[in-house]
MARVEXFI-36744 format. One record per residue: residue in one letter; chain; x, z, y of N, C-alpha, C, O in turn. Coordinates in nm, 2 decimals, padded with zeros to 4 digits. Layout:
residues N
{"A","A",{X,Z,Y},{X,Z,Y},{X,Z,Y},{X,Z,Y}}
...
This chain:
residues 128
{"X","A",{02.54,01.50,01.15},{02.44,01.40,01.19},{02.31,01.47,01.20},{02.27,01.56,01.12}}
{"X","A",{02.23,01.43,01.31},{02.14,01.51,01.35},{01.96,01.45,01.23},{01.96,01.34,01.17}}
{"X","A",{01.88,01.51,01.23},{01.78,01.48,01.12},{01.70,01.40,01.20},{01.63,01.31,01.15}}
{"X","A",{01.68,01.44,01.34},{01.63,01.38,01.47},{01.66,01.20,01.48},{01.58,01.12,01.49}}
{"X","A",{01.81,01.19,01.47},{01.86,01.09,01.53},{01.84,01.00,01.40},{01.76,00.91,01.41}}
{"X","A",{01.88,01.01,01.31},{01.78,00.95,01.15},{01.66,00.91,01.14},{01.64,00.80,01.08}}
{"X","A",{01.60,00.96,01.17},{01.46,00.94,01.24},{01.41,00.86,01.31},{01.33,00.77,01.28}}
{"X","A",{01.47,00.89,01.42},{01.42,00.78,01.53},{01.57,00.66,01.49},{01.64,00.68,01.58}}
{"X","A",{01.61,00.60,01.44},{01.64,00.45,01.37},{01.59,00.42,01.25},{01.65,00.33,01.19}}
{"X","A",{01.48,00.50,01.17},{01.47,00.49,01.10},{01.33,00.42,01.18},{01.28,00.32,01.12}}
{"X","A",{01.30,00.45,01.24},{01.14,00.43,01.33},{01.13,00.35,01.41},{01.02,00.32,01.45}}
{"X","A",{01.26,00.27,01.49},{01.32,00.18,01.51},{01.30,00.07,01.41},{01.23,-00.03,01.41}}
{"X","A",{01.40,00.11,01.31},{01.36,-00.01,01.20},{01.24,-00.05,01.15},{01.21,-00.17,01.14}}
{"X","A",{01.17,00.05,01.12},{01.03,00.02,01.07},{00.94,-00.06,01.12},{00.87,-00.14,01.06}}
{"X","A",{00.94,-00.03,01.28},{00.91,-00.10,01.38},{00.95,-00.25,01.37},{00.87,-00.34,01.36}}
{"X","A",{01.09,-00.27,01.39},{01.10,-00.36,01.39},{01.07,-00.51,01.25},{01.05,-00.63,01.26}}
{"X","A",{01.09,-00.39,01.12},{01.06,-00.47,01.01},{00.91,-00.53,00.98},{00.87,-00.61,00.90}}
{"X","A",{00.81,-00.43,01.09},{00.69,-00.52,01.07},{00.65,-00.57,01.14},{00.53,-00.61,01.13}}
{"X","A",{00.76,-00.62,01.30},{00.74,-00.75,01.32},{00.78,-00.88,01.32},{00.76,-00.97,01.40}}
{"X","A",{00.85,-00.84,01.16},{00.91,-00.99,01.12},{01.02,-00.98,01.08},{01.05,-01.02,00.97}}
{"X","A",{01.18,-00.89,01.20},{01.27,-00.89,01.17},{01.29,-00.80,01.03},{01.20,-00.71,01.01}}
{"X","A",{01.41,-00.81,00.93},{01.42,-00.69,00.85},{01.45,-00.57,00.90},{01.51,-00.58,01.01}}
{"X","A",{01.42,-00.46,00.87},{01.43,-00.35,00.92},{01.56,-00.26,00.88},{01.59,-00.14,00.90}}
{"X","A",{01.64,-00.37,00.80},{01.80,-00.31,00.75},{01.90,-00.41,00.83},{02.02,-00.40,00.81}}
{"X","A",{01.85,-00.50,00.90},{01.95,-00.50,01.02},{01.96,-00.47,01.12},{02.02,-00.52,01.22}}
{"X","A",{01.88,-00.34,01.10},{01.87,-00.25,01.25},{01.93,-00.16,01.21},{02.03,-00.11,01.25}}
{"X","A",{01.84,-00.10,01.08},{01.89,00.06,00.97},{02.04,00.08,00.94},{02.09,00.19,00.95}}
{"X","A",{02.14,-00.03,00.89},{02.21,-00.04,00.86},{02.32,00.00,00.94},{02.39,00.10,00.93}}
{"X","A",{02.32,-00.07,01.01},{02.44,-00.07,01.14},{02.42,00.04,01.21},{02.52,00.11,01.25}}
{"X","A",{02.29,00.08,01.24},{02.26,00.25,01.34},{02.32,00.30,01.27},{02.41,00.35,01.33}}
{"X","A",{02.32,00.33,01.07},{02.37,00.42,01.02},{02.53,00.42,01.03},{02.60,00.51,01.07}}
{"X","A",{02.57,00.29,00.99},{02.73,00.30,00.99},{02.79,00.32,01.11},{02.85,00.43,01.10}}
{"X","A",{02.81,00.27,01.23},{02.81,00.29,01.33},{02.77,00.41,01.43},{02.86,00.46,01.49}}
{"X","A",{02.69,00.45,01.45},{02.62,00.54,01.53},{02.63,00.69,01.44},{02.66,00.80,01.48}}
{"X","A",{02.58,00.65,01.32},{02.61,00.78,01.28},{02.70,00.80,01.18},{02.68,00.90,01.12}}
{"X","A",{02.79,00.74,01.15},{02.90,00.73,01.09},{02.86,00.74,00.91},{02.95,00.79,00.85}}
{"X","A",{02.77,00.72,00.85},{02.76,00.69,00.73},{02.78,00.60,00.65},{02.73,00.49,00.66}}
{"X","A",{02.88,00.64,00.55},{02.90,00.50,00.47},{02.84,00.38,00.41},{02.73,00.38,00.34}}
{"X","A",{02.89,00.29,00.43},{02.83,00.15,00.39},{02.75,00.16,00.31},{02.63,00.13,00.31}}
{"X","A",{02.82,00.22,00.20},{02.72,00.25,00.06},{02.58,00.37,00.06},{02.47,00.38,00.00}}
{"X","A",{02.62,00.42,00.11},{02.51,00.51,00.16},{02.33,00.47,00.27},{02.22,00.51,00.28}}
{"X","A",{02.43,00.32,00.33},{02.33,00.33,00.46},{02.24,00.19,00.37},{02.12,00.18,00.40}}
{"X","A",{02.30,00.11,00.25},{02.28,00.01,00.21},{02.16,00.07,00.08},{02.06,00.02,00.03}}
{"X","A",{02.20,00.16,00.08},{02.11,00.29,-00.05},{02.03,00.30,00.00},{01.94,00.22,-00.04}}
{"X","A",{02.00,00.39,00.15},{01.90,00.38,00.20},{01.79,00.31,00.26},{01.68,00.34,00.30}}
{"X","A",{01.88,00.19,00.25},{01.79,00.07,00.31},{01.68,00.03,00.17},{01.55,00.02,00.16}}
{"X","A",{01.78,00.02,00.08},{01.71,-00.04,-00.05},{01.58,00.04,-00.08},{01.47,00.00,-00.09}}
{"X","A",{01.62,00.18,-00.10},{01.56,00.30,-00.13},{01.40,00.28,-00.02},{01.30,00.31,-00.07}}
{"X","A",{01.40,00.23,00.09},{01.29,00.25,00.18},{01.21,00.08,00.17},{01.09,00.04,00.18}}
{"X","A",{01.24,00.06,00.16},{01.21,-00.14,00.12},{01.10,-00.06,00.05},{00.99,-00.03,00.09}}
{"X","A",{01.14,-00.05,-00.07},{01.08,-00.03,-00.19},{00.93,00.04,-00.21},{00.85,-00.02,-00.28}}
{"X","A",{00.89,00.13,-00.15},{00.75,00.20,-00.08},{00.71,00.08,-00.02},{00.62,00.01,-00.07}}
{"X","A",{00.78,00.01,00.13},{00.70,-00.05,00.20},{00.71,-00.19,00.15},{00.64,-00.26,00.22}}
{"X","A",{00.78,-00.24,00.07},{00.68,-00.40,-00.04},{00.63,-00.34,-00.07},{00.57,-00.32,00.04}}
{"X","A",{00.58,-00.25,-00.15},{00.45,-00.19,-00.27},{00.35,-00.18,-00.14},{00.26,-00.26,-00.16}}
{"X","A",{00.33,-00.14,-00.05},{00.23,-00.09,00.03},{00.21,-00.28,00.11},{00.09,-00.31,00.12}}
{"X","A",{00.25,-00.33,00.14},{00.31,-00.47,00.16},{00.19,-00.53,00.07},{00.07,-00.55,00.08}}
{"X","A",{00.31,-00.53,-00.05},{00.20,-00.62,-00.09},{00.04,-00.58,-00.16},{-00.05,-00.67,-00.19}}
{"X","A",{00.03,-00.45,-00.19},{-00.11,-00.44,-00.20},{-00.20,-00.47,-00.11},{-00.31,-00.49,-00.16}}
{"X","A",{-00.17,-00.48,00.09},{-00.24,-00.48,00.16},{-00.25,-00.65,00.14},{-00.37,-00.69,00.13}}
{"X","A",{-00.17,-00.73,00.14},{-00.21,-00.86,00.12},{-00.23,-00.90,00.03},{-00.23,-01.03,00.04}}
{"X","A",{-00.25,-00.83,-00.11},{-00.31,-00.89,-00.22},{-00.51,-00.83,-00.18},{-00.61,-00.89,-00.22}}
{"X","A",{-00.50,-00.71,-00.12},{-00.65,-00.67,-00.11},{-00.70,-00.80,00.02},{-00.83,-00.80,00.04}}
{"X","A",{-00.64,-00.87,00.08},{-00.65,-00.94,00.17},{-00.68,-01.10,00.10},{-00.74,-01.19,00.17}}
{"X","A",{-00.65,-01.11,-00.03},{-00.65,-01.28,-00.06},{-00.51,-01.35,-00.04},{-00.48,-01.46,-00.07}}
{"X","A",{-00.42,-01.24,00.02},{-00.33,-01.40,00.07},{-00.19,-01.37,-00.05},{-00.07,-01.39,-00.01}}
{"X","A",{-00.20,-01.34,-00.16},{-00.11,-01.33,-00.28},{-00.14,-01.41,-00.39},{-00.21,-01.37,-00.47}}
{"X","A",{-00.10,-01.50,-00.39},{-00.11,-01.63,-00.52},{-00.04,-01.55,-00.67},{00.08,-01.55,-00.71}}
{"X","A",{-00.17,-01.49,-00.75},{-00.11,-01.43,-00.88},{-00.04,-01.55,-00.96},{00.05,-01.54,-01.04}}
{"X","A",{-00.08,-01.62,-00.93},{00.00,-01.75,-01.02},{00.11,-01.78,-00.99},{00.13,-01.82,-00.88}}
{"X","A",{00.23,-01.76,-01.10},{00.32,-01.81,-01.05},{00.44,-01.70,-00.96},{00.55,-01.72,-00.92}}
{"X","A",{00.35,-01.59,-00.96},{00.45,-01.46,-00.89},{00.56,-01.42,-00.98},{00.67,-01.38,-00.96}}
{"X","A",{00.50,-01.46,-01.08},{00.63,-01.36,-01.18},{00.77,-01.46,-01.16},{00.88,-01.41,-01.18}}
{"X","A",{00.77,-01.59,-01.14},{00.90,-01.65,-01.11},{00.97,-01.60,-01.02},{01.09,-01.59,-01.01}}
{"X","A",{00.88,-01.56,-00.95},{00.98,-01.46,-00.79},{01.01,-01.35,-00.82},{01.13,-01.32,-00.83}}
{"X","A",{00.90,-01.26,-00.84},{00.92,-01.11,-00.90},{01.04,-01.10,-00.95},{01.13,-01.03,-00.89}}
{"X","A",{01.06,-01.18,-01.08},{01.14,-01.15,-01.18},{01.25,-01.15,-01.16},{01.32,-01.05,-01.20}}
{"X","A",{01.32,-01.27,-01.09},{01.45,-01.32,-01.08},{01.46,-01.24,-00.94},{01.58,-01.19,-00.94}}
{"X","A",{01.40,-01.22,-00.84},{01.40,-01.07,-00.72},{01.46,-00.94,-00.81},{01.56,-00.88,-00.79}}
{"X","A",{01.39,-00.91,-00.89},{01.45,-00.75,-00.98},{01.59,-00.76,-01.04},{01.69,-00.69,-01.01}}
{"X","A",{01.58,-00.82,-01.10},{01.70,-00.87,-01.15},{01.83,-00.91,-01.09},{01.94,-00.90,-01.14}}
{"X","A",{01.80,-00.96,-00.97},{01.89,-01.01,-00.86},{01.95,-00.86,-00.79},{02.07,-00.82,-00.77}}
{"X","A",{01.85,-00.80,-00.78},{01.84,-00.70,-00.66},{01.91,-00.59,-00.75},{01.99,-00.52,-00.69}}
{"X","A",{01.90,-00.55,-00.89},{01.96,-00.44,-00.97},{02.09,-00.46,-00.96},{02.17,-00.38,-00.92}}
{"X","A",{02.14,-00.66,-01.01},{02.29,-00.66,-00.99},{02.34,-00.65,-00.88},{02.44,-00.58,-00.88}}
{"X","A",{02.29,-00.71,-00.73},{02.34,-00.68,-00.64},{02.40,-00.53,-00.61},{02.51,-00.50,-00.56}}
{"X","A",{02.26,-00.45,-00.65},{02.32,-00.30,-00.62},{02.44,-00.25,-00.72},{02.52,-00.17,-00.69}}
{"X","A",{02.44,-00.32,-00.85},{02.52,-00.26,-00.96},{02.68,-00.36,-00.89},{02.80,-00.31,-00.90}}
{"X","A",{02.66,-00.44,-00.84},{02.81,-00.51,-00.78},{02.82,-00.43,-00.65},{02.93,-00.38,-00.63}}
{"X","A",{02.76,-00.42,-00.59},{02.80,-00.28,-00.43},{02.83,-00.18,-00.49},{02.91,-00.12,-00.41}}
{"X","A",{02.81,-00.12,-00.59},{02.85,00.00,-00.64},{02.99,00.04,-00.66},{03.05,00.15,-00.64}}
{"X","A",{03.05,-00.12,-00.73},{03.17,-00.13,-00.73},{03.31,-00.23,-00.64},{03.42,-00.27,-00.68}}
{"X","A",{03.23,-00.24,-00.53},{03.29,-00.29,-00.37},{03.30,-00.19,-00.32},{03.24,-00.09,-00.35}}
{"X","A",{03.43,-00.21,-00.21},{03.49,-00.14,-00.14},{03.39,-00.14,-00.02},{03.31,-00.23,00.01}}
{"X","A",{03.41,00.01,00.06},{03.29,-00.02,00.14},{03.36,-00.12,00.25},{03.31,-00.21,00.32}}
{"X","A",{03.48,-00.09,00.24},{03.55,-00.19,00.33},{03.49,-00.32,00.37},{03.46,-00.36,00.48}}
{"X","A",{03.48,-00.39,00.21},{03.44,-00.53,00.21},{03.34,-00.55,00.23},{03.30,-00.64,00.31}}
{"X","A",{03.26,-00.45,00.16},{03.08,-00.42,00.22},{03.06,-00.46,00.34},{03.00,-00.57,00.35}}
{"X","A",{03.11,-00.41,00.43},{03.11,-00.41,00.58},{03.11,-00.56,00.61},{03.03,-00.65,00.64}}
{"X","A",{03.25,-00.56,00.57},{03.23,-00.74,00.67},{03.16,-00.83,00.58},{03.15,-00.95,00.63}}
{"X","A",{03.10,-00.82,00.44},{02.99,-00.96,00.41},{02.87,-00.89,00.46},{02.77,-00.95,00.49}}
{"X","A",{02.88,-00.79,00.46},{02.73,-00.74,00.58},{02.76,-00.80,00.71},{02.69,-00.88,00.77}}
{"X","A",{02.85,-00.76,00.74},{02.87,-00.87,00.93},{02.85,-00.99,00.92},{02.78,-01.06,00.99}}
{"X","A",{02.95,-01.06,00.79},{02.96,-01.21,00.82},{02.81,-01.24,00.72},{02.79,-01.36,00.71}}
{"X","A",{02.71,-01.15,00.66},{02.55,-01.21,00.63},{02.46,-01.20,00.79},{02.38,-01.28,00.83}}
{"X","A",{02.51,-01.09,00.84},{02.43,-01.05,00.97},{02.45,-01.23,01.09},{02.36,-01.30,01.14}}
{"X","A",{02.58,-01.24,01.11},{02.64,-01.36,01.16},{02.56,-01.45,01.11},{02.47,-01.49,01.19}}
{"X","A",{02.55,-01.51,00.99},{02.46,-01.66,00.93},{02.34,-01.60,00.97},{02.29,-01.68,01.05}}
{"X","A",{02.26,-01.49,00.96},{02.15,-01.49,01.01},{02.09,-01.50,01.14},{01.97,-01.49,01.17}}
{"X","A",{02.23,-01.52,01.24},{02.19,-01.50,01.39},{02.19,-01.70,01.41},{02.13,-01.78,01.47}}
{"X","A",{02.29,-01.69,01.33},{02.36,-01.86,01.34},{02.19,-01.96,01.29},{02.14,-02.07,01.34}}
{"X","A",{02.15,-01.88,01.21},{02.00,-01.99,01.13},{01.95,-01.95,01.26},{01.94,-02.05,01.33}}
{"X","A",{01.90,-01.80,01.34},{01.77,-01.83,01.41},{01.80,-01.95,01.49},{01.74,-02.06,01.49}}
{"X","A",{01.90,-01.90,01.57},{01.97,-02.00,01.73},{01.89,-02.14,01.68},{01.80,-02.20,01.74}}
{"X","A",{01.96,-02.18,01.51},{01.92,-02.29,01.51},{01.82,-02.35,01.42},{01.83,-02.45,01.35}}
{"X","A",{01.72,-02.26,01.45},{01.57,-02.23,01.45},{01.50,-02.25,01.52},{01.40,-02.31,01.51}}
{"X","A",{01.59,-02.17,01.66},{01.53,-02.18,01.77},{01.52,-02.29,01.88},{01.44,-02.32,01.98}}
{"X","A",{01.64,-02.35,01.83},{01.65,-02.53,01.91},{01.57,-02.62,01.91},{01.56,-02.69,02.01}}
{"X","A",{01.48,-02.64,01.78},{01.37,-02.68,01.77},{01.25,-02.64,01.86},{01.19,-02.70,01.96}}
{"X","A",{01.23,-02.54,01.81},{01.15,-02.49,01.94},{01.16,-02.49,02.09},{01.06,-02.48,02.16}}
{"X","A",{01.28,-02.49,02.15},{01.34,-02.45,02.27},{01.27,-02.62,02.28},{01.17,-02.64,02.34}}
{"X","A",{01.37,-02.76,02.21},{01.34,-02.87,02.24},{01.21,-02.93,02.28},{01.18,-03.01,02.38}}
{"X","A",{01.12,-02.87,02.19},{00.97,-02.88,02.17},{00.92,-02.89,02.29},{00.88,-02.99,02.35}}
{"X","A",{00.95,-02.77,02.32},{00.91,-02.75,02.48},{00.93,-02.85,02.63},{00.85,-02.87,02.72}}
{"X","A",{01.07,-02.88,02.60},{01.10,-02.95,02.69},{01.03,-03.10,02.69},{00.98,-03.17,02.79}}
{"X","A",{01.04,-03.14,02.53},{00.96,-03.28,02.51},{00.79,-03.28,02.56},{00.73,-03.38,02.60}}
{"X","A",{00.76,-03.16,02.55},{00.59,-03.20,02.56},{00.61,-03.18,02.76},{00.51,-03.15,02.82}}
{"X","A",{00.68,-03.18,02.80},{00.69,-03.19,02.97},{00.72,-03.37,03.01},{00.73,-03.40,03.13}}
């Protein structure tokens, strides 16, 4: 696997995760697919890069006003904790399985926008 080709999906993703979409449903699949790295590996790396860019995340929008200290720690908390077991249960999944509740999470998330998007699409047609 080339250090090049890592790179540029890695730059891809990044891209793509700061304009809204996550940047590990881009990272993920380049890795397993395209460059043949294991599930557990490509899911490490995803987590592993998140992690810099919330910290940098959210300092830029707490130096901005738009972070409500009140009340963060309900999220915070039960996010860490969520996020340690999650990794501590992938640890002990097959990447087998990995794979397809990654496809069939990728799947519900295409299934919400569409019908996300209906609303919107409607909208349109009503104000004509």
């Amino acid at each position: 696997m080339s250090f090049i080709f890592v790179l540029l999906f890695s730059l891809a993703a990044g891209l793509l995760g700061g304009m809204g979409m996550g940047g590990g449903t881009i990272l993920i699949p380049a890795l397993t697919l395209f460059l043949g790295v294991e599930q557990h590996v490509a899911q490490a790396a995803n987590l592993i890069a998140f992690l810099p860019m919330s910290l940098l995340s959210l300092k830029i929008h707490s130096s901005n006003g738009l972070v409500k200290a009140r009340g963060s720690l309900f999220i915070i908390i039960p996010a860490v904790v969520l996020s340690v077991l999650g990794a501590l249960l992938s640890a002990y999944t097959p990447s087998e399985s990995l794979r397809r509740f990654f496809g069939a999470f990728l799947i519900a998330l295409a299934a919400k926008q569409v019908y996300d998007m209906r609303n919107v699409i409607f909208s349109v047609f009503r104000k004509k």
